[in-house]
N, C-alpha and C positions, 0 to 999 in steps of 0.2 A: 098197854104196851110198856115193856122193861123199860125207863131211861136209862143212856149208859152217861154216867158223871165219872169226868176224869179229875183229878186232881194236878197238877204240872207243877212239880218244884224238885227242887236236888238235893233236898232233906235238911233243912233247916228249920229251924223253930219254929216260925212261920209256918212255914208249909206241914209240918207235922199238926199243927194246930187247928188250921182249916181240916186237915183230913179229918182230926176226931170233932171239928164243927159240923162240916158237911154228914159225917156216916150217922152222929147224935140227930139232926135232923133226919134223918133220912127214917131212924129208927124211930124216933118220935110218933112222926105223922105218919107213920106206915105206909110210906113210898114207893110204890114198885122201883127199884133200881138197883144198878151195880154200880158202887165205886170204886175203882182203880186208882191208885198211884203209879205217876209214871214220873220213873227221875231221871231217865237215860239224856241226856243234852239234845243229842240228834232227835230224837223224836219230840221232844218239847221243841224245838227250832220248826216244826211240818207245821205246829198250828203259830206262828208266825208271834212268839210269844217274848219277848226279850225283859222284859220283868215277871219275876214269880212269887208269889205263886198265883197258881190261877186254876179257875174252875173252866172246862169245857162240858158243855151239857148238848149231847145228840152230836159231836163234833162241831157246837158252837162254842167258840168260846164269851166267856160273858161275865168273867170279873178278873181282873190282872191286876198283880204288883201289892195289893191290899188284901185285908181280913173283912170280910161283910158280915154285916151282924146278922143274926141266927133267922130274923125276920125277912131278912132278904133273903137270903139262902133257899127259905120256904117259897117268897113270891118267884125265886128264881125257878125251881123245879114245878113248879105251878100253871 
């Protein structure tokens, strides 16, 4: 099954950063998934998110405000 991984930040270095982390993994380990960036404020405010960036995976979210290393990332779509 597709995971859908969200990326949630308002385009900041940061948040640009996790997205070519998160998509480098993704291509890596040959992950079924789609990643989206989503920078709109209203929609980042639904997953209840007040530091970013953050990763939502399957609409959980599961790392906020920080960068995870490349290994986490992995054991996170995992």
């Amino acid at each position: 099954m597709t995971k859908s991984i969200k990326i949630l930040g308002t385009g900041c270095p940061k948040c640009k950063t996790l997205t070519n982390l998160v998509e480098e993994v993704v291509k890596e380990n040959n992950i079924d998934a789609t990643v989206e960036k989503v920078e709109d404020i209203v929609e980042i405010m639904t997953f209840n998110v007040m530091v970013t960036p953050a990763i939502v995976i399957d609409d959980v979210v599961t790392t906020k405000g920080r960068i995870p290393s490349k290994q986490e990332v992995l054991e996170l779509l995992n």
